[in-house]
LUMKOL-849130 format. One record per residue: x, y, z of N, C-alpha, C, O, CB in turn. Coordinates in steps of 0.2 Angstrom, whole numbers, padded with zeros to 4 digits, always signed. Last residue first. Glycine has a CB too. Layout:
N
XYZXYZXYZXYZXYZ ...
***
This chain:
230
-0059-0114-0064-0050-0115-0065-0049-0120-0059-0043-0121-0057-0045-0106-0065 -0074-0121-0068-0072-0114-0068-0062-0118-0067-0060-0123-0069-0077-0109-0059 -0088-0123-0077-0082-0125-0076-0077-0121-0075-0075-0116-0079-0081-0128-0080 -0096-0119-0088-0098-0117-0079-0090-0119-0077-0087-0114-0074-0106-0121-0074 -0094-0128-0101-0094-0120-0100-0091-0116-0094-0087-0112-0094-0101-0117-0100 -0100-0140-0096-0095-0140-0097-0090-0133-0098-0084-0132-0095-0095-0144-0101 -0112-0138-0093-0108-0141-0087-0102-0138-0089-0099-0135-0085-0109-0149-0085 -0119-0133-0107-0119-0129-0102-0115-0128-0097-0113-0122-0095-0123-0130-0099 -0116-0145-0114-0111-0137-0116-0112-0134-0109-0107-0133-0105-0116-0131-0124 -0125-0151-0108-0117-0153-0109-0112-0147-0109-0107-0146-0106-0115-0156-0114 -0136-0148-0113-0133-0147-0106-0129-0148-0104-0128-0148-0098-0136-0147-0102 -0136-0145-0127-0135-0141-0124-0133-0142-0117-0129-0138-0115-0140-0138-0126 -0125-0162-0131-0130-0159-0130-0133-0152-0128-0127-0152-0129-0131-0161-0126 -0115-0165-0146-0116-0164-0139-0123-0160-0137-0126-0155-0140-0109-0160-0136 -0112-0170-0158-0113-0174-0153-0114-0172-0148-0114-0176-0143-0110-0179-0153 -0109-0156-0164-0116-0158-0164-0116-0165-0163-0120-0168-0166-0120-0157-0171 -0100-0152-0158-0106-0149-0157-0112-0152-0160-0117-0150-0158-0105-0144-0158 -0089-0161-0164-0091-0162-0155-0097-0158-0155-0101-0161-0151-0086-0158-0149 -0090-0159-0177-0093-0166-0176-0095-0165-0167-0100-0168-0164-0086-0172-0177 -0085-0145-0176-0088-0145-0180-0094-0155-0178-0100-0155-0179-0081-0143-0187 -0072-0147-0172-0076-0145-0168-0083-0145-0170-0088-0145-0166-0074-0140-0168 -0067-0158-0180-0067-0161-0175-0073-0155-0169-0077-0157-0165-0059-0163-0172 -0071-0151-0196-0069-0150-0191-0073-0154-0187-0079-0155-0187-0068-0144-0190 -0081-0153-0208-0078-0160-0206-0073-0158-0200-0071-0163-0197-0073-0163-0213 -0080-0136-0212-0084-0142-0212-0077-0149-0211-0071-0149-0212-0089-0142-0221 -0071-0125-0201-0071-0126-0208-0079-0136-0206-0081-0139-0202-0060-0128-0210 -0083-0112-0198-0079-0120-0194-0079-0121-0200-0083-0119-0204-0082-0127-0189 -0086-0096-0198-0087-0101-0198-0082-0106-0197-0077-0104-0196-0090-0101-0202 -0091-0085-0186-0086-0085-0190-0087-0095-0191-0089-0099-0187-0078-0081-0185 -0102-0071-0179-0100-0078-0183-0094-0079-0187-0092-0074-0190-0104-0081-0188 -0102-0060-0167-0100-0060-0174-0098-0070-0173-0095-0074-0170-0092-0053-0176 -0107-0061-0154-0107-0051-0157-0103-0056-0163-0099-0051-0165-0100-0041-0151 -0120-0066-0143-0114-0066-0149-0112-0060-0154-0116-0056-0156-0116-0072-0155 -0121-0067-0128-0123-0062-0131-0116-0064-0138-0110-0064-0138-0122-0054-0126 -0115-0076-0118-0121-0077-0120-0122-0073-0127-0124-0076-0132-0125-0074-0113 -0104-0071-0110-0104-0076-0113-0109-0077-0115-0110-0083-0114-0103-0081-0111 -0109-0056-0107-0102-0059-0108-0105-0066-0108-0111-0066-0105-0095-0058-0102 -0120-0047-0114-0118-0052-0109-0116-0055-0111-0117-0059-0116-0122-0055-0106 -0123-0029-0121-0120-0036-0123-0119-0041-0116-0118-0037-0111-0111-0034-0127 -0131-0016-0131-0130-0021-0124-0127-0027-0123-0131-0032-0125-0135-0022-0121 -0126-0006-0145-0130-0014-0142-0127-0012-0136-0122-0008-0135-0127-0022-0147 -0118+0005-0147-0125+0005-0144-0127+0000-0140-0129+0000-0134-0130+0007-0149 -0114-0001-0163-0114+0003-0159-0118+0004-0153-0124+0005-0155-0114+0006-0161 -0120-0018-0166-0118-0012-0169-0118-0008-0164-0121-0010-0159-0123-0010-0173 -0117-0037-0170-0119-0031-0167-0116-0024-0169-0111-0024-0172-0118-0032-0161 -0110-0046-0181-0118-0044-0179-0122-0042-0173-0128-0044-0172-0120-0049-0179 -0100-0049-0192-0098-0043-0187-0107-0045-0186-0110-0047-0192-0093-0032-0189 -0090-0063-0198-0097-0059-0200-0101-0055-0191-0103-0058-0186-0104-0067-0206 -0074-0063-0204-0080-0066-0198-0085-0061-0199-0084-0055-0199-0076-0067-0189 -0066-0060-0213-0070-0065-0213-0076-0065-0210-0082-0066-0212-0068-0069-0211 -0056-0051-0206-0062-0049-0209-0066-0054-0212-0071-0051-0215-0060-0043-0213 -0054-0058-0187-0051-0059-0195-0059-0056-0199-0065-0058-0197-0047-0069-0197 -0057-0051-0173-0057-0055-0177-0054-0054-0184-0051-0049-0186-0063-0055-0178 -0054-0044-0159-0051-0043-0166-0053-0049-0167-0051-0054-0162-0043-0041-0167 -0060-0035-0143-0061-0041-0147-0059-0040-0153-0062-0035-0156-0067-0043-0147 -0058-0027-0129-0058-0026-0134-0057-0033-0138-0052-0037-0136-0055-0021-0134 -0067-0021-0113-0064-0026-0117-0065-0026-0127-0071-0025-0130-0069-0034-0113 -0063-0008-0101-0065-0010-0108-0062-0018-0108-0056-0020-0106-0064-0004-0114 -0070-0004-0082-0066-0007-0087-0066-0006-0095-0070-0001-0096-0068-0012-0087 -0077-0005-0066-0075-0002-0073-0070-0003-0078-0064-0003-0076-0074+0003-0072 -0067-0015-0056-0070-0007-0055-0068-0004-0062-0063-0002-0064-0066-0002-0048 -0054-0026-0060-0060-0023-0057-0062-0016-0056-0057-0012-0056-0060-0026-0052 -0057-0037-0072-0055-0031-0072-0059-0026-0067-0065-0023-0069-0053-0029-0079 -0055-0055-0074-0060-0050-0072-0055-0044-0073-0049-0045-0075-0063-0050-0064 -0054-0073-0083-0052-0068-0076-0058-0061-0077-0063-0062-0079-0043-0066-0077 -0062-0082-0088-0056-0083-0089-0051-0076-0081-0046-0076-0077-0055-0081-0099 -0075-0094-0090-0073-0086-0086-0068-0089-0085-0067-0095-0083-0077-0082-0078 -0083-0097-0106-0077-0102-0100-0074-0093-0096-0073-0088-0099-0067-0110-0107 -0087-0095-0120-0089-0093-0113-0085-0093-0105-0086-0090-0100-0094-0096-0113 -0079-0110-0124-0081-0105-0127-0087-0102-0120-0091-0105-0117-0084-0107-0135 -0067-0115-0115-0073-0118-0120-0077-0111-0121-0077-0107-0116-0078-0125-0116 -0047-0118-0117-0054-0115-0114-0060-0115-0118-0059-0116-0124-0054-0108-0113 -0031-0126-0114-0037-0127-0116-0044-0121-0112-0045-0120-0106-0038-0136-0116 -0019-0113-0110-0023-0116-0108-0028-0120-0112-0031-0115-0116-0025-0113-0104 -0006-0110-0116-0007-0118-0117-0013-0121-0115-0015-0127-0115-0002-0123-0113 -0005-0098-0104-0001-0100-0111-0003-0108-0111-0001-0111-0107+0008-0097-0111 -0019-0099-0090-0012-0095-0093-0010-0100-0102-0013-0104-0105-0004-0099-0085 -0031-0090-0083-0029-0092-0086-0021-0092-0087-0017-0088-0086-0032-0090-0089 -0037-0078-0076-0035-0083-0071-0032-0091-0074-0030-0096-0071-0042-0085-0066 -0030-0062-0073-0034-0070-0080-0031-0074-0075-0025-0075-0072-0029-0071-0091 -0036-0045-0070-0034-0051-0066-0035-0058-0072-0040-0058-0076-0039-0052-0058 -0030-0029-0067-0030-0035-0072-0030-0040-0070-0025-0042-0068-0026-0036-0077 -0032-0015-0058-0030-0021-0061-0034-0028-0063-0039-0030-0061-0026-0022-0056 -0037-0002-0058-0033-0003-0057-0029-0008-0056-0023-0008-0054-0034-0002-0054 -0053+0005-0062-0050-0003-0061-0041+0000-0065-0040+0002-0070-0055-0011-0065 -0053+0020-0064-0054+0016-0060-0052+0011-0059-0049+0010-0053-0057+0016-0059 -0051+0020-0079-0047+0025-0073-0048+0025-0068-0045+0029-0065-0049+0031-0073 -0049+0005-0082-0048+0011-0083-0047+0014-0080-0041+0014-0077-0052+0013-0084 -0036-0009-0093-0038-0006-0084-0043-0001-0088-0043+0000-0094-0029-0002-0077 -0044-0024-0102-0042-0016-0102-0042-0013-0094-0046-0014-0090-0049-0011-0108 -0039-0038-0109-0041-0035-0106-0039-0028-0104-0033-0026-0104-0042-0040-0102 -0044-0043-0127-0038-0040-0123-0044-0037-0114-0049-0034-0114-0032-0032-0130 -0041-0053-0141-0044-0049-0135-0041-0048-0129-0036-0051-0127-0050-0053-0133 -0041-0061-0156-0036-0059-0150-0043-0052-0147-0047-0049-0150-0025-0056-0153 -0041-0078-0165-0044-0071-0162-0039-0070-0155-0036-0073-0151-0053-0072-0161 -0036-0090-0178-0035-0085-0172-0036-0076-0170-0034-0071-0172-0028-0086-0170 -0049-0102-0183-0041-0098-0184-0040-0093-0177-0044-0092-0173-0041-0094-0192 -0058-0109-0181-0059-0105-0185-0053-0103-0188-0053-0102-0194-0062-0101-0183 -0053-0116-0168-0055-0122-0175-0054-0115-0181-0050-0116-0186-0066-0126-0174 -0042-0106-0161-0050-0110-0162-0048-0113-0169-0044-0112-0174-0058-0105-0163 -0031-0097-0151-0031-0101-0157-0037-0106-0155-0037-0109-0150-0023-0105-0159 -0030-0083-0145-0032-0088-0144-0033-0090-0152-0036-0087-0157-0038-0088-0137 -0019-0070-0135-0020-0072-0143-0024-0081-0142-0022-0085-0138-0009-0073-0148 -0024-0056-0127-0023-0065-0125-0025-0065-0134-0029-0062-0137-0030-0071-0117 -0015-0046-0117-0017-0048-0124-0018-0052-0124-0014-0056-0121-0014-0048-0129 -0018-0033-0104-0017-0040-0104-0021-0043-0112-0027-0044-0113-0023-0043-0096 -0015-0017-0097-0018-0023-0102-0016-0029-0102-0011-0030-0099-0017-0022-0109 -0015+0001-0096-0014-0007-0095-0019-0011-0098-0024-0010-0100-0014-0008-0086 -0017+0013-0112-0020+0008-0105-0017+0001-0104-0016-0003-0108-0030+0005-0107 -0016+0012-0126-0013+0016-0119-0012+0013-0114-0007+0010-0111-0016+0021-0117 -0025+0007-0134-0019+0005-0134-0014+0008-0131-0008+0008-0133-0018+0005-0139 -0037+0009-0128-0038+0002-0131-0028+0000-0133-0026-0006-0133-0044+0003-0140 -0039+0024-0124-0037+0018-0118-0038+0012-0121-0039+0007-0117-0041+0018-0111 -0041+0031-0135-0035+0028-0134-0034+0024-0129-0029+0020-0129-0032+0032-0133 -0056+0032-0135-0053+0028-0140-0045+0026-0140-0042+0022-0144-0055+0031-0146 -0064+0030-0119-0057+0033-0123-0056+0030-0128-0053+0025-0126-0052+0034-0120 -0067+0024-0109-0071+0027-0116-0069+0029-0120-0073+0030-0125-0075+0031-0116 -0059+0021-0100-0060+0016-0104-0066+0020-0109-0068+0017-0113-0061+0009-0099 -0048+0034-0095-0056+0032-0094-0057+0029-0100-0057+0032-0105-0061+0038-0093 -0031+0029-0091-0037+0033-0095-0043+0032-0093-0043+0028-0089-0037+0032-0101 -0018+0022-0086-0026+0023-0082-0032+0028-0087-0037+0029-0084-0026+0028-0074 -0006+0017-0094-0008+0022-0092-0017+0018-0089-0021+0013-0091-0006+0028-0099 +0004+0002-0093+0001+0008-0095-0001+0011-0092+0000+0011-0086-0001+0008-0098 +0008-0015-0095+0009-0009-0091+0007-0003-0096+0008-0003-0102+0018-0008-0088 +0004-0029-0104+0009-0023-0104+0006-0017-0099+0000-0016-0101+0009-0020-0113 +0005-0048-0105+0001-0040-0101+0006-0034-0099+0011-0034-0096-0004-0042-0091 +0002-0057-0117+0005-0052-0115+0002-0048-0110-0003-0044-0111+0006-0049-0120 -0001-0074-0121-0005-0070-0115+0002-0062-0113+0006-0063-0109-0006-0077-0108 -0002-0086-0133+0000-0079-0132-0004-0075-0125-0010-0075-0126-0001-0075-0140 -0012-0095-0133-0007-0096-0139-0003-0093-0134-0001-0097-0130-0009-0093-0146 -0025-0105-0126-0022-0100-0129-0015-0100-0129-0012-0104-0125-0023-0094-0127 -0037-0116-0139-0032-0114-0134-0028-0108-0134-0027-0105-0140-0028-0119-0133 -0056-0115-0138-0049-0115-0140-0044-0116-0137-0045-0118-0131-0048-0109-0143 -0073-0107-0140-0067-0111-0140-0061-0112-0142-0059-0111-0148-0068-0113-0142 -0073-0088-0137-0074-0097-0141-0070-0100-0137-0065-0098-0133-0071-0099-0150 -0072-0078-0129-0075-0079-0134-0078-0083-0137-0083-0083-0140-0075-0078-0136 -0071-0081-0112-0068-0084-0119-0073-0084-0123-0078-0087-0122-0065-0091-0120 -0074-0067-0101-0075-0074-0104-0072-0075-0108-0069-0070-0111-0081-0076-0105 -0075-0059-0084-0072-0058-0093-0072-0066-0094-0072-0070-0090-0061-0054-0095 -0083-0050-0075-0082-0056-0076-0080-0055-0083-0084-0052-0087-0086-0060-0074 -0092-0039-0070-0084-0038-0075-0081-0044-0075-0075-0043-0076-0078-0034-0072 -0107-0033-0074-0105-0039-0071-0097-0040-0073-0096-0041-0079-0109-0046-0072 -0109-0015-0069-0108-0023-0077-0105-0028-0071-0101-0026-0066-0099-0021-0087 -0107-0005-0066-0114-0008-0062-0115-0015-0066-0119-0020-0067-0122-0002-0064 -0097+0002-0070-0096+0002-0064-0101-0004-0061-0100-0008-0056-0097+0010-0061 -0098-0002-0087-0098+0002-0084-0097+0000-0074-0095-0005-0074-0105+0005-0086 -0088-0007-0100-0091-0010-0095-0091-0005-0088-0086-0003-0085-0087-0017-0094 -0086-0006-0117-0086-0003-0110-0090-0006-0107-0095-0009-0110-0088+0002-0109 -0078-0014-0130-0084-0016-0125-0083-0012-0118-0080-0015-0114-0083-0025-0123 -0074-0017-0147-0073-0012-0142-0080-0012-0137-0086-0011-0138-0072-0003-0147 -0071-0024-0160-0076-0025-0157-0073-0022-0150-0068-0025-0147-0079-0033-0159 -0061-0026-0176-0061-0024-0169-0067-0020-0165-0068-0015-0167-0056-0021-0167 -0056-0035-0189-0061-0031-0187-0062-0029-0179-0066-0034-0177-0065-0033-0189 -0043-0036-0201-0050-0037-0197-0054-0033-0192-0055-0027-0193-0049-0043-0193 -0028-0042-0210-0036-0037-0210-0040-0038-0206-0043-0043-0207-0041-0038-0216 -0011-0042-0202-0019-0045-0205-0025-0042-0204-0027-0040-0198-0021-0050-0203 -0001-0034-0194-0002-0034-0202-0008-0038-0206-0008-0038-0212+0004-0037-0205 -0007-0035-0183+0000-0039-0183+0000-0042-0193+0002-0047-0196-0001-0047-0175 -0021-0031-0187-0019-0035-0181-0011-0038-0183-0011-0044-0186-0025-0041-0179 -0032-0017-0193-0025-0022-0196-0023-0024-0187-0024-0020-0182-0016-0016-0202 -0049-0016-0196-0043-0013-0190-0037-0019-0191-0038-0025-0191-0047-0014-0179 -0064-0008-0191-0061-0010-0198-0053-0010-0195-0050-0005-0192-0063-0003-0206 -0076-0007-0179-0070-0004-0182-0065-0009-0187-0063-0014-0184-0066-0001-0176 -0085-0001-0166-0085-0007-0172-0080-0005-0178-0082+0000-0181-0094-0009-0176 -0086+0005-0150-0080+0005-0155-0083-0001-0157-0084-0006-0154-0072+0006-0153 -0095+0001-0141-0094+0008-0141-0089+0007-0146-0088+0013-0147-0090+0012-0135 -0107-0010-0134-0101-0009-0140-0102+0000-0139-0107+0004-0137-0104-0013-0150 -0106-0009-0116-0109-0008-0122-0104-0007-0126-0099-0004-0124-0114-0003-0122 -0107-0027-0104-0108-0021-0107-0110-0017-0111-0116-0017-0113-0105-0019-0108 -0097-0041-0101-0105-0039-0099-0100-0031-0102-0094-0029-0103-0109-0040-0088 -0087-0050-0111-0089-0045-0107-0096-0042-0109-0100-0042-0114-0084-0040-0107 -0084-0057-0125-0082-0058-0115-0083-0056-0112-0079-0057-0108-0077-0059-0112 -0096-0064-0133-0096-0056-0130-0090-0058-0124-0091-0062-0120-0105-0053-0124 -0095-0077-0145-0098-0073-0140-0093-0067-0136-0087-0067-0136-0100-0079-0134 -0096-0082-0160-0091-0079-0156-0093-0074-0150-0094-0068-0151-0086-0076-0160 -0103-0096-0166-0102-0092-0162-0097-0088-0159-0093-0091-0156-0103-0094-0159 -0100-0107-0175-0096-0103-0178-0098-0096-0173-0095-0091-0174-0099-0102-0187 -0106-0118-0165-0101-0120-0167-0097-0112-0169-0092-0110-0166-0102-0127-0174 -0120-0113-0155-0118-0113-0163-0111-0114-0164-0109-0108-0165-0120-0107-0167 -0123-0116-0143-0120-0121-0146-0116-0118-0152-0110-0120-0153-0123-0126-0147 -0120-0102-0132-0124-0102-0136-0120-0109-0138-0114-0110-0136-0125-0095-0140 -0124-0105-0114-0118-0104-0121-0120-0105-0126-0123-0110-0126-0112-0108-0122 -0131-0094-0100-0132-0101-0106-0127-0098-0110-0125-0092-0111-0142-0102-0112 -0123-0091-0086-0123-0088-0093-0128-0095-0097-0125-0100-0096-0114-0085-0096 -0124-0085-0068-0120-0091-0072-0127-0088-0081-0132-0084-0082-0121-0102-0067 -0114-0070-0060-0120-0075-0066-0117-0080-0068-0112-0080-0070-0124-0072-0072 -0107-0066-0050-0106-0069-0057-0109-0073-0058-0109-0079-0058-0101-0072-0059 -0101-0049-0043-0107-0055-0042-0106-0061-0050-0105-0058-0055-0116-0049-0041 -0095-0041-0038-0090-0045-0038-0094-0051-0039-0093-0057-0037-0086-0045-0032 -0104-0029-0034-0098-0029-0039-0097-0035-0042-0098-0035-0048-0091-0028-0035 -0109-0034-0024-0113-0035-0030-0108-0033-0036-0109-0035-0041-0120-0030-0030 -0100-0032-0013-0100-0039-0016-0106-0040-0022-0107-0046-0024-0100-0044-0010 -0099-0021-0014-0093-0022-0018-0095-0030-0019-0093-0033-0024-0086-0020-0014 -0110-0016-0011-0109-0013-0017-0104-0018-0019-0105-0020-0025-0107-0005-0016 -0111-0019+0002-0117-0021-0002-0112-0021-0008-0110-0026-0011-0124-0014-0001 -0101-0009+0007-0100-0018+0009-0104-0022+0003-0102-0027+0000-0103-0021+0018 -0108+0001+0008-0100+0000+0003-0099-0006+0003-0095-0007-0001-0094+0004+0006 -0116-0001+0017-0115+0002+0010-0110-0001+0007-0110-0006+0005-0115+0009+0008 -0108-0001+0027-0114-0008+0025-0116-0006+0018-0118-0010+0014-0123-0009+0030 -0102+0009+0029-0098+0004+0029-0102-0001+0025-0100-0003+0020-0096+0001+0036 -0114+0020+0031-0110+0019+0024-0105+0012+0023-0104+0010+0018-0105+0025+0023 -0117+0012+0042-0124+0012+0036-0118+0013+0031-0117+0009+0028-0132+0019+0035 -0108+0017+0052-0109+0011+0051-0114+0010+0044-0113+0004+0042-0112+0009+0059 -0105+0031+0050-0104+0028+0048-0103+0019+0047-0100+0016+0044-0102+0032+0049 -0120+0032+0057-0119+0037+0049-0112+0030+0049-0115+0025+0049-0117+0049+0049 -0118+0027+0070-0121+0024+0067-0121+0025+0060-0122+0020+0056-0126+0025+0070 -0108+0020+0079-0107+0026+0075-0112+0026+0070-0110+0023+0065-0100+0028+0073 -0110+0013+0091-0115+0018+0090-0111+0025+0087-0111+0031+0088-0118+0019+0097 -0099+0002+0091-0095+0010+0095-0102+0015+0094-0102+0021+0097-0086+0015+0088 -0106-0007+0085-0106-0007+0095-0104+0000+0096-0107+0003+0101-0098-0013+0099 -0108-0001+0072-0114-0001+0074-0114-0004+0083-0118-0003+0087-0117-0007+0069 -0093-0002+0070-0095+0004+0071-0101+0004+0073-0102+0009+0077-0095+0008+0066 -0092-0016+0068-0087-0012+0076-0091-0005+0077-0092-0002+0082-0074-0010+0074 -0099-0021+0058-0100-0022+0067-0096-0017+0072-0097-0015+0078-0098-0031+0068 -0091-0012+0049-0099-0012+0048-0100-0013+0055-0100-0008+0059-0102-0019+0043 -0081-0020+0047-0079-0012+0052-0088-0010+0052-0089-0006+0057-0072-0005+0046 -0086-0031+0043-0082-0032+0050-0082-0025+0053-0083-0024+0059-0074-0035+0050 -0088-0022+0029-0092-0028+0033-0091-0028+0041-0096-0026+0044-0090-0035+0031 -0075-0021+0024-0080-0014+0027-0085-0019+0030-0086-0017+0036-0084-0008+0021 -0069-0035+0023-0065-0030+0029-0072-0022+0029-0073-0020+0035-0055-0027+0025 -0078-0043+0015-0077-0041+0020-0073-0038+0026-0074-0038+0032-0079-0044+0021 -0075-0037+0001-0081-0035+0004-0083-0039+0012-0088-0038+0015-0088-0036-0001 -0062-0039-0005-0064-0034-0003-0069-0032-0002-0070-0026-0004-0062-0032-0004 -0063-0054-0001-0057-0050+0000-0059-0041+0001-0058-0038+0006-0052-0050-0008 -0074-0058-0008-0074-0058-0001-0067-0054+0001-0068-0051+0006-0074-0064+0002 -0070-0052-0023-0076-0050-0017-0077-0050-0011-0079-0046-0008-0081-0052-0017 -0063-0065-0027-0060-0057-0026-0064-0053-0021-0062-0051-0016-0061-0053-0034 -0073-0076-0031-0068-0075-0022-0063-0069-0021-0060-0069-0016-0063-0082-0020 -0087-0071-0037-0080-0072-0036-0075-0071-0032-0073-0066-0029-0078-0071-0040 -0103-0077-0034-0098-0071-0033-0091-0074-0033-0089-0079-0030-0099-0068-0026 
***
């Protein structure tokens, strides 16, 4: 669990005990509810990473809802649109490997992340990340429920592909832009797990240094080195 959760799953916890001495009891069971809920909220699996060098893994638990043909700051590509329902692990990850470049988070509106406008309405957080491949951008989304953006990242950071970069809590979208290169390998509908789940290849150039680390490294290297947290 991420340490957002004790923040806010034990203050109904504590009020949990005071109501179960005062013998309130209805309200003591919803406190313990509500206590349950938030710290399964806030729960974070650990993930296998895929090795394949030209992987571009999910950074979010959820479902594609938007696969879309889409210009990024006047270059061709492709945008990969990720709801994450109330019951999704909201842990956000790095698609790849890389460092990042660019971290914008712009103020906006609360829409209901299902919304094909809450991708460019909606509070947000842009993270432009430069890989071996070249550079992809993803973005974290508030909805009409989560209320804030958290990256526990900043500008310069090195990150390894999968690597938990921050969260968006209570419901969400995460949206992903590749360059039209990169070969799209999920479809509408799919179910996706943030680091684990690859939604599109993109290939290394050959003789890249990334291209040599992955294949001197082991899967349970990748693994240690993934889990690694800030």
């Amino acid at each position: 669990m991420v340490k957002e959760g004790y923040y806010f799953g034990l203050p109904p916890l504590v009020l949990t005990g005071v109501a179960f001495l005062a013998h309130w009891i209805v309200a003591a069971i919803l406190l313990l509810c509500l206590a349950a809920f938030v710290f399964y909220f806030f729960r974070d699996p650990e993930r296998v990473i895929p090795s394949d060098p030209g992987a571009v893994v999910s950074p979010a638990d959820g479902r594609i809802v938007v696969v879309i043909d889409e210009e990024y700051a006047g270059r061709p590509g492709k945008r990969i649109s990720i709801f994450l329902a109330i019951w999704n692990v909201h842990v956000n990850r790095s698609p790849a490997a890389g460092t990042i470049l660019t971290m914008d988070y712009r103020p906006g509106k609360f829409l209901a992340a299902m919304m094909a406008r809450a991708s460019t309405e909606n509070e947000q957080n842009v993270i432009s990340l430069s890989t071996a491949s070249g550079e992809m951008v993803f973005k974290q989304i508030a909805g009409l429920i989560a209320r804030r953006v958290v990256c526990w990242k900043k500008v310069g950071d090195r990150v390894q592909r999968g690597e938990r970069i921050g969260l968006v809590r209570f419901g969400s979208r995460v949206d992903l832009w590749v360059p039209r290169d990169a070969e799209i390998l999920v479809a509408l509908g799919d179910n996706v797990k943030g680091g684990s789940s690859v939604l599109a290849r993109w290939a290394v150039p050959a003789g890249s240094s990334v291209a040599r680390e992955a294949d001197a490294t082991t899967p349970a290297e990748n693994l240690a080195t993934s889990f690694k947290r800030l």
